[in-house]
C-alpha positions as a Markdown table, in Angstrom:
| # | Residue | x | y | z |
|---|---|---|---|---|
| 1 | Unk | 30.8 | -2.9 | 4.0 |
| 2 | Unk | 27.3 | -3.3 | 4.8 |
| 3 | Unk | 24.6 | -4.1 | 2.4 |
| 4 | Unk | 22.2 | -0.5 | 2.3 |
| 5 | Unk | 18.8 | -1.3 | 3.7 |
| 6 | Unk | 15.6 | 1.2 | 3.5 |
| 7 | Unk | 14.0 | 1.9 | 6.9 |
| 8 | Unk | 11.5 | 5.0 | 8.1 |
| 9 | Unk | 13.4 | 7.8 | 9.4 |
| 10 | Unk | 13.1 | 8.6 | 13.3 |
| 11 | Unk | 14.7 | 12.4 | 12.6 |
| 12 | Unk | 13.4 | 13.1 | 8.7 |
| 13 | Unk | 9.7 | 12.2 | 9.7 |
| 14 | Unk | 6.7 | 14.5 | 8.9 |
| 15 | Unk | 3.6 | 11.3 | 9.7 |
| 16 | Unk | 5.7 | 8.5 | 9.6 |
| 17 | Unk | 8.9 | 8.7 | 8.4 |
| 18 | Unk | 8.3 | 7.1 | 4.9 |
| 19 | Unk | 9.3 | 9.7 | 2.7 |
| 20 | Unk | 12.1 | 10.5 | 4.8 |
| 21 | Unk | 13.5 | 6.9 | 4.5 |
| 22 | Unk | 13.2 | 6.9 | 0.9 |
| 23 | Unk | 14.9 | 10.1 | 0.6 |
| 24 | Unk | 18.0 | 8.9 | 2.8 |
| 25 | Unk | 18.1 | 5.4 | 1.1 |
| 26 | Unk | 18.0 | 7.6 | -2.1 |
| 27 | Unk | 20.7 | 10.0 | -0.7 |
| 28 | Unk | 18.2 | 13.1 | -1.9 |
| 29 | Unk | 16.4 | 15.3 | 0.3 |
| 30 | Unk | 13.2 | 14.0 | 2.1 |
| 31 | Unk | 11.4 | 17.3 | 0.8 |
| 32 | Unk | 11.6 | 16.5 | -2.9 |
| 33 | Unk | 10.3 | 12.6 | -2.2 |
| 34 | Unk | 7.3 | 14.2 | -0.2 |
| 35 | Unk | 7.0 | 16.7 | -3.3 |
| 36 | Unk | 7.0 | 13.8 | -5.9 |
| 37 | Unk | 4.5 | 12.4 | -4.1 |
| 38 | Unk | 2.2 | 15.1 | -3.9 |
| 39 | Unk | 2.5 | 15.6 | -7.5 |
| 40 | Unk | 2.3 | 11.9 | -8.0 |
| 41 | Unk | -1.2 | 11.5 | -6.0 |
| 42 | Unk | -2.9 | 14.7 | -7.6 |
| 43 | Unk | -1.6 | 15.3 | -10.9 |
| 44 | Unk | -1.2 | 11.6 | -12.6 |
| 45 | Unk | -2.9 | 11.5 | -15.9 |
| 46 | Unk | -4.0 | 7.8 | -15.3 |
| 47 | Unk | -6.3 | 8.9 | -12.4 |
| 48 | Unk | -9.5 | 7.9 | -14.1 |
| 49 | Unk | -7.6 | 4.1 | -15.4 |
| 50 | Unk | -6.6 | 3.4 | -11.9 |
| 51 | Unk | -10.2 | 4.6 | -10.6 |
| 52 | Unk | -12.2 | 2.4 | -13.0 |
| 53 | Unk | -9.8 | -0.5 | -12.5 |
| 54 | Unk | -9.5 | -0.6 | -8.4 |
| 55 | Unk | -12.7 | 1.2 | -7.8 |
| 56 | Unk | -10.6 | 3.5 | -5.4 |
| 57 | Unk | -9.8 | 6.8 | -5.8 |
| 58 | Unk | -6.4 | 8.0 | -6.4 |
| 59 | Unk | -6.0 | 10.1 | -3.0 |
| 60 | Unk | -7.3 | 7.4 | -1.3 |
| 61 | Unk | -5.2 | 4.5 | -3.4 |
| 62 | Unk | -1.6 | 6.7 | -2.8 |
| 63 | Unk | -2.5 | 7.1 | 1.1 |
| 64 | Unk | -3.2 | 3.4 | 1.4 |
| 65 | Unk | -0.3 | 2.8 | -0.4 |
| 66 | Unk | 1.6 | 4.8 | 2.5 |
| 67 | Unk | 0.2 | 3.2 | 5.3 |
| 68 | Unk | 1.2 | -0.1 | 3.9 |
| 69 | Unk | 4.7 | 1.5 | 3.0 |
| 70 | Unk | 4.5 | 2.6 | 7.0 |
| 71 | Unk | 3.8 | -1.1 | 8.4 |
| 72 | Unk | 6.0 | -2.7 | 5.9 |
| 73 | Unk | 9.2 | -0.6 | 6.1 |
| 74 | Unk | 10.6 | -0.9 | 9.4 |
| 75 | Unk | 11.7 | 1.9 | 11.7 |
| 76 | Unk | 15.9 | 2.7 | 11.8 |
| 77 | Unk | 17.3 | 1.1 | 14.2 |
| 78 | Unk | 20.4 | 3.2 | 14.4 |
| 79 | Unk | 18.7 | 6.4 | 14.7 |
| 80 | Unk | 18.0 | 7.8 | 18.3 |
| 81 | Unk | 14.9 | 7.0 | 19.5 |
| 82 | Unk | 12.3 | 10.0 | 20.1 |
């Protein structure tokens, strides 16, 4: 048995395929990790701590966070390719 290993999803992808490698390494659907998300990067209540303490806001801290996520986490290599 394999050891289970988190990539970006080539078929669950809406940008990059993030969400929708979370979602299958999490065995839940890729909607409700893109959901958490949203929720996560509008509605947090520590908005104005992480503002004053990286000087970024937190749209813009969550969408860096998922670019890194999207170099960092490599693509599936057992999917199809597009």
């Amino acid at each position: 048995m394999g050891s289970k290993r988190l990539y970006r999803s080539r078929k669950n992808k809406v940008l990059c395929g993030v969400c929708g490698g979370i979602g299958e390494y999490l065995v839940v659907d890729p909607v409700m990790i893109r959901l958490i998300w949203i929720l996560l990067m509008v509605f947090q209540t520590w908005r104005h701590l992480f503002h004053v303490f990286t000087g970024a806001s937190l749209i813009g801290g969550s969408i860096a966070i998922y670019i890194l996520a999207a170099v960092i986490i490599p693509k599936n290599p057992d999917e199809e390719r597009d």
